[in-house]
VOBA-1610 file (N, C-alpha, C; in pm, whole numbers, padded with zeros to 5 digits, always signed):
BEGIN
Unk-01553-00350+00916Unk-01486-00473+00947Unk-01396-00449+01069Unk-01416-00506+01169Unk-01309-00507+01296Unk-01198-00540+01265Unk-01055-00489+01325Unk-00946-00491+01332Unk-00886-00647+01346Unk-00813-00686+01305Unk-00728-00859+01377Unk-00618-00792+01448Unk-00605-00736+01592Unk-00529-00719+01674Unk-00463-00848+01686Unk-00534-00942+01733Unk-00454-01074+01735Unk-00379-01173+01658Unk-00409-01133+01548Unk-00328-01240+01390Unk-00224-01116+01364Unk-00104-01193+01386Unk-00013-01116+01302Unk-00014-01095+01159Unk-00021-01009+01069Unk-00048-01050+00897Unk+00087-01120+00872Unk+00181-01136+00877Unk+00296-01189+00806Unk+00283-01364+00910Unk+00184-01389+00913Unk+00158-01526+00977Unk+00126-01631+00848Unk+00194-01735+00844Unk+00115-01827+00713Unk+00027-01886+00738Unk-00110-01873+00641Unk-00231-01936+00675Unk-00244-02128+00672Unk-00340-02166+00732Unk-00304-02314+00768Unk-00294-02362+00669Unk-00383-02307+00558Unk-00424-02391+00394Unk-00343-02462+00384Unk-00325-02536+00299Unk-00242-02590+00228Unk-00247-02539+00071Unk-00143-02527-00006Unk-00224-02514-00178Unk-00108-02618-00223Unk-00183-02655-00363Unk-00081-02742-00444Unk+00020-02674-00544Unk+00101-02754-00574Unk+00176-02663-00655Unk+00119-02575-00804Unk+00033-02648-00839Unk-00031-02539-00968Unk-00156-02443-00855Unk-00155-02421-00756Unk-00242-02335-00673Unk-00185-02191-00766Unk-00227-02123-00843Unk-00249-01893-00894Unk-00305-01885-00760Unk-00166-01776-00732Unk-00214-01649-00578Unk-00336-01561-00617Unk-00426-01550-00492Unk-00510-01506-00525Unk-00443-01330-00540Unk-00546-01263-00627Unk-00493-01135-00683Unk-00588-01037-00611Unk-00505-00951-00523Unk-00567-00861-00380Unk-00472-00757-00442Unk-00585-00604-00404Unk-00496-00502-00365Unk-00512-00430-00221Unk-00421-00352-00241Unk-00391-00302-00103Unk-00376-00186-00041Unk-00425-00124+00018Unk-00447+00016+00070Unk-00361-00029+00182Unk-00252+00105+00202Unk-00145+00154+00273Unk-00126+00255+00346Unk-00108+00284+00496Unk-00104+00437+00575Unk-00048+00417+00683Unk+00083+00488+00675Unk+00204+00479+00803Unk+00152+00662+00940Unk+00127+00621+01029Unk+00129+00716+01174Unk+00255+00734+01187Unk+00321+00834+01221Unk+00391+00846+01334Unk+00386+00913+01429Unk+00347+00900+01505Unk+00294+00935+01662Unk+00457+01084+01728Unk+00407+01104+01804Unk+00481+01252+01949Unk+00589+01155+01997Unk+00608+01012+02004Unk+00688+00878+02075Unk+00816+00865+01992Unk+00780+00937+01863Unk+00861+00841+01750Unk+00840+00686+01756Unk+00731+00652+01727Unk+00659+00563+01700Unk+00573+00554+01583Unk+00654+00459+01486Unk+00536+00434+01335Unk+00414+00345+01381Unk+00340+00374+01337Unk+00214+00252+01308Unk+00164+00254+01181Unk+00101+00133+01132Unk+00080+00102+00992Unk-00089+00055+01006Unk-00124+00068+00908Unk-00224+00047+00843Unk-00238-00049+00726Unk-00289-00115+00715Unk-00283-00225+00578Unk-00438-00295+00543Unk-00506-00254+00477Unk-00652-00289+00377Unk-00631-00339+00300Unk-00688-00492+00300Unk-00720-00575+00168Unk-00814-00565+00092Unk-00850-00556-00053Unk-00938-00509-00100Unk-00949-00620-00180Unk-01015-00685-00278Unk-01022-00831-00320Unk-01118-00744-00507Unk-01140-00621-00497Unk-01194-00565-00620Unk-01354-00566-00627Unk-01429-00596-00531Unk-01542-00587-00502Unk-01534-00507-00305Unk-01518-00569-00279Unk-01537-00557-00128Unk-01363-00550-00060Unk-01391-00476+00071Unk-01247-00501+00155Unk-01274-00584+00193Unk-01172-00701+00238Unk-01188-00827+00322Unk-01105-00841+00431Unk-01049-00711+00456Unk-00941-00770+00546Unk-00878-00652+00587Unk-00777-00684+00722Unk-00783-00505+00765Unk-00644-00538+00855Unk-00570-00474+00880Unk-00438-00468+00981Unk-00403-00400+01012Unk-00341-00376+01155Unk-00314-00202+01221Unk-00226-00304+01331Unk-00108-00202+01332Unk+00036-00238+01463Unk+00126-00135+01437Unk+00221-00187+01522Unk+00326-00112+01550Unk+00429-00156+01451Unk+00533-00039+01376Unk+00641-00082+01278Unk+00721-00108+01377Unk+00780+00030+01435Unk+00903+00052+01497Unk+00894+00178+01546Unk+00995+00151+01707Unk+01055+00306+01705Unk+01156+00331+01648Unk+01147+00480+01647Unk+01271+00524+01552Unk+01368+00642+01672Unk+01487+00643+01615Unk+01577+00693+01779Unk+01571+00877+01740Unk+01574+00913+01854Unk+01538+01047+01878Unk+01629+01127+01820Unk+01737+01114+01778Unk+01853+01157+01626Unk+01834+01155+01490Unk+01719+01109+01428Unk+01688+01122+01351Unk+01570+01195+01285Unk+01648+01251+01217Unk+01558+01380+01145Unk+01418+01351+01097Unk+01341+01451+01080Unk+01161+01378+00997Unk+01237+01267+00873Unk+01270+01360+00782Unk+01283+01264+00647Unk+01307+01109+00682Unk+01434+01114+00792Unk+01469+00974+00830Unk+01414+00885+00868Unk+01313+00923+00955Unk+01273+00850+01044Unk+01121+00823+00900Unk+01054+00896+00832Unk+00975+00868+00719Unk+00986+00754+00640Unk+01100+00771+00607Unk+01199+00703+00475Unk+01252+00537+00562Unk+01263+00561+00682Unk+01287+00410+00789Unk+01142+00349+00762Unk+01028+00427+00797Unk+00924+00347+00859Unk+00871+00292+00668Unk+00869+00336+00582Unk+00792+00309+00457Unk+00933+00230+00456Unk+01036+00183+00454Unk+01123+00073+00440Unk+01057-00065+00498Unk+01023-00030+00597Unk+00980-00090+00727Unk+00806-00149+00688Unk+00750-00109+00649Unk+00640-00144+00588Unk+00636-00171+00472Unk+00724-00156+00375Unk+00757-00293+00235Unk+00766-00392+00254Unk+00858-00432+00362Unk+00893-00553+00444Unk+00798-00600+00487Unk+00677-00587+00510Unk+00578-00663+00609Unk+00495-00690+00527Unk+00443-00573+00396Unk+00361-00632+00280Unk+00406-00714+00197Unk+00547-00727+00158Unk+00603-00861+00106Unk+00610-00994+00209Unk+00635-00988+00326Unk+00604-01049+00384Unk+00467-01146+00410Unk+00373-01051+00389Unk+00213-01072+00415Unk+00115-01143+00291Unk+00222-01105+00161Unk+00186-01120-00017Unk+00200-01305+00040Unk+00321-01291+00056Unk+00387-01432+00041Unk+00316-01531+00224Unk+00325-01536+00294Unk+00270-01596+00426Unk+00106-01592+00341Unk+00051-01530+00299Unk-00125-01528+00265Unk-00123-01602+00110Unk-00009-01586+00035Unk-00022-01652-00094Unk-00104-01542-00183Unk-00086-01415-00176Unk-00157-01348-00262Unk-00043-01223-00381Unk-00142-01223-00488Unk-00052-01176-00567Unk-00112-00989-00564Unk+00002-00950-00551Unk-00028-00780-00508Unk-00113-00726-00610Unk-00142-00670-00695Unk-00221-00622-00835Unk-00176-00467-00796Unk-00177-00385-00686Unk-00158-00223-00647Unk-00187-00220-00515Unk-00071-00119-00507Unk-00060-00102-00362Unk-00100+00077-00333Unk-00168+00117-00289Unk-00246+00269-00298Unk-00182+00300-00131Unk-00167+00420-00139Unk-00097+00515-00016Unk-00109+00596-00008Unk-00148+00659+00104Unk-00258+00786+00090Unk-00141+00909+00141Unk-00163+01012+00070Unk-00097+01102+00061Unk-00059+01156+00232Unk-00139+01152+00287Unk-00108+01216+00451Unk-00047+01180+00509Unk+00083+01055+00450Unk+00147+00976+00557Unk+00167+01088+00666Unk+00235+01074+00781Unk+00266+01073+00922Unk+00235+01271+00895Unk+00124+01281+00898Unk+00061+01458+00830Unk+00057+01512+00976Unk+00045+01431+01100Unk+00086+01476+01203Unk+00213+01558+01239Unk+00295+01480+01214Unk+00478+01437+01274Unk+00484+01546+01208Unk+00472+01580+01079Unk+00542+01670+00950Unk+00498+01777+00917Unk+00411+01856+01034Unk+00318+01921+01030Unk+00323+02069+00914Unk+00400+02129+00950Unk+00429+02245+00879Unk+00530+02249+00813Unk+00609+02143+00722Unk+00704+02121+00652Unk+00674+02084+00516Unk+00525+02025+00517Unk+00535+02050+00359Unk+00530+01954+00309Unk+00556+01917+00130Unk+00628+01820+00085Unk+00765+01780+00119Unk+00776+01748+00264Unk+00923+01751+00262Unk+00996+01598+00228Unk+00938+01533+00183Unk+00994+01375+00142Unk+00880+01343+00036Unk+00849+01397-00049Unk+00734+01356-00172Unk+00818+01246-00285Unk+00972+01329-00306Unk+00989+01274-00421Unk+01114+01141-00327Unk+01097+01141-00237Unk+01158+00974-00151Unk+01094+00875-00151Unk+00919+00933-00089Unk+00841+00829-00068Unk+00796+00770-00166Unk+00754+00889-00313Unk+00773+00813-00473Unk+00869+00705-00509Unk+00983+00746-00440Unk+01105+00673-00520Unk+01077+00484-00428Unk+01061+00560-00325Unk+01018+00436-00188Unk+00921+00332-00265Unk+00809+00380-00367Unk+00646+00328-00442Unk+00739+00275-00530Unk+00761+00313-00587Unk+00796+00268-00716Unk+00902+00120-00694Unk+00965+00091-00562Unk+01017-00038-00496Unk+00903-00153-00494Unk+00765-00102-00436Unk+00665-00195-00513Unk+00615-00305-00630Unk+00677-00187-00716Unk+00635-00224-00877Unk+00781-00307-00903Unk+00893-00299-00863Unk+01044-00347-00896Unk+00981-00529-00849Unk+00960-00504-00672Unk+00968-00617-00604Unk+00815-00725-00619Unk+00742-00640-00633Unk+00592-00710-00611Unk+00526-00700-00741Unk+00576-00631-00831Unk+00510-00635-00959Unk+00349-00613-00929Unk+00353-00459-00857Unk+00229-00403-00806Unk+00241-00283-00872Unk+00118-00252-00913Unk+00100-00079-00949Unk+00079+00037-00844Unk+00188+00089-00795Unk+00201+00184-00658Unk+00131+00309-00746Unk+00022+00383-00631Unk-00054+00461-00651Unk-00062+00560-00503Unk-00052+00712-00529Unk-00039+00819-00410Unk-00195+00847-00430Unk-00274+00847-00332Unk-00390+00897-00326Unk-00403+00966-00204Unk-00543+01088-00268Unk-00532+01160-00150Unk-00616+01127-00063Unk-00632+01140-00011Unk-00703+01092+00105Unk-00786+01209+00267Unk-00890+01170+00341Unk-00915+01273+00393Unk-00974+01192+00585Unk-00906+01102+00577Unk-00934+01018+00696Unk-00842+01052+00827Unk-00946+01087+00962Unk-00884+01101+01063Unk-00767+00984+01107Unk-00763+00837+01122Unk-00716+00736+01126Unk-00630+00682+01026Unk-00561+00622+01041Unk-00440+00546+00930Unk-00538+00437+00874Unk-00619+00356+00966Unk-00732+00246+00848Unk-00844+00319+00747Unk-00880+00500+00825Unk-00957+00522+00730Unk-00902+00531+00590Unk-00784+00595+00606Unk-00692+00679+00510Unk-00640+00528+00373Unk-00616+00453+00446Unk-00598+00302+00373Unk-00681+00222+00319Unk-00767+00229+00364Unk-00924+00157+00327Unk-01021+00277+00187Unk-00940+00411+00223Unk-01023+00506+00132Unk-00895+00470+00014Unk-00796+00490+00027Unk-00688+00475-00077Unk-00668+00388-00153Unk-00757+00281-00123Unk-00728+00118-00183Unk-00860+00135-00271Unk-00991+00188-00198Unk-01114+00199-00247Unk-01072+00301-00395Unk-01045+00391-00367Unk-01007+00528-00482Unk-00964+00463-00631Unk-00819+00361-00583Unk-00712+00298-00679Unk-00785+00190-00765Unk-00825+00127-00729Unk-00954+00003-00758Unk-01073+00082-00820Unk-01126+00181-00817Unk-01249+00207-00866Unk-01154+00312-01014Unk-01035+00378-00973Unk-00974+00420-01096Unk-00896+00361-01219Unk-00924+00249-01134Unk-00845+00094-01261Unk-00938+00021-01314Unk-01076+00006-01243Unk-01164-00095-01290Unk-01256-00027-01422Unk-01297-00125-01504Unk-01369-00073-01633Unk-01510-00104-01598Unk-01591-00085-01474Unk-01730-00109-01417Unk-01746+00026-01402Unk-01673+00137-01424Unk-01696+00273-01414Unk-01667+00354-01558Unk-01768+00409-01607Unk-01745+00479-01742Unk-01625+00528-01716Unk-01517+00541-01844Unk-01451+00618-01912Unk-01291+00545-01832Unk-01339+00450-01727Unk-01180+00378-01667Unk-01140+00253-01748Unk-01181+00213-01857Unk-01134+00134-01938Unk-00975+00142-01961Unk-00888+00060-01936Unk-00754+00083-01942Unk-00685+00080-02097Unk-00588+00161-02092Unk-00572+00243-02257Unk-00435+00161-02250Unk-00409+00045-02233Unk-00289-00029-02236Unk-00268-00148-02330Unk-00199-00156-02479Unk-00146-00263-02532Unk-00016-00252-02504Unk+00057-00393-02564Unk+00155-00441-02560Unk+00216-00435-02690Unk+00371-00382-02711Unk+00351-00358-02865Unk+00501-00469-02855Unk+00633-00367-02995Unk+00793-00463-03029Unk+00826-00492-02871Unk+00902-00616-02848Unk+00973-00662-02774Unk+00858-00643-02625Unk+00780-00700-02648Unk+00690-00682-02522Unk+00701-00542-02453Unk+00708-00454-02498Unk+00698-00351-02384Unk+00552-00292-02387Unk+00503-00234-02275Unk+00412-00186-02287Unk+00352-00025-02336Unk+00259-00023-02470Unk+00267+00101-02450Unk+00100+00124-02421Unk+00111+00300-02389Unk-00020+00330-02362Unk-00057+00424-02456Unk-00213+00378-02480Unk-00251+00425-02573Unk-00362+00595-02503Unk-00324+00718-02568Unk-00409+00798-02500Unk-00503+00858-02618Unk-00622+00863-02525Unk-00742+00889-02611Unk-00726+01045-02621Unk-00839+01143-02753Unk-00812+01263-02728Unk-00920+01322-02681
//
């Protein structure tokens, strides 16, 4: 699927819906660059649970030359919550999981490691608070930020769906609505 260089995603579509219009239910593959510039770029794959339908790649932000890796990491995945809530709501769609592929900016951070694992977790888990999305780290093995997003969304979706033996989801609802999970042995 070619890129929409030209549609901004946080643009509202012409539709119209009525007020009993249900958002349609999309997930979403996620992958932040940061470039030699200090320059983020993002990645964003719509996945609809059969097929991707939809694809986005730009610029977040620069980030100022004083700030450390972690910072400038921890700015740009701020920085790209903002645009997928943005994009949920302008498109009318309801998030279901948002998948993020483990290599964020694997350039920038080269020989450091896990050095922001348990931030960018804490960063996912803002997902599930705000969007009532199931945030998922996948790994991933794509030269590009759309491959890496488009494989991460594909991964999350085929590990949730029950069209694949043994992914049947082990989830009731028990006292006071909470959810528990049930594990097989």
């Amino acid at each position: 699927m070619p890129p929409n260089p030209t549609r901004v995603p946080t643009r509202r579509t012409s539709r119209r819906f009525s007020s009993a219009h249900v958002p349609l239910p999309v997930y979403l593959g996620i992958d932040v660059e940061i470039r030699d510039d200090r320059t983020s770029y993002y990645a964003l794959s719509v996945h609809d649970g059969m097929y991707s339908t939809d694809y986005y790649e730009g610029e977040l932000m620069t980030h100022d030359a004083v700030k450390d890796t972690k910072e400038v990491i921890l700015e740009a995945f701020a920085k790209l919550h903002g645009v997928v809530e943005l994009y949920a709501m302008a498109q009318n769609y309801k998030v279901q999981l948002v998948a993020c592929s483990y290599d964020i900016a694997k350039g920038f951070v080269q020989d450091e490691g896990d050095l922001v694992d348990l931030e960018e977790c804490s960063i996912m888990t803002d997902y599930w608070k705000d969007l009532d999305a199931i945030p998922f780290r996948v790994l991933t093995h794509g030269n590009s930020p759309d491959e890496r997003a488009s494989a991460a969304v594909r991964k999350a979706v085929m590990w949730l769906s029950p069209k694949y033996p043994g992914n049947l989801p082990r989830i009731s609802v028990g006292y006071r609505h909470e959810v528990c999970v049930l594990y097989s042995v």
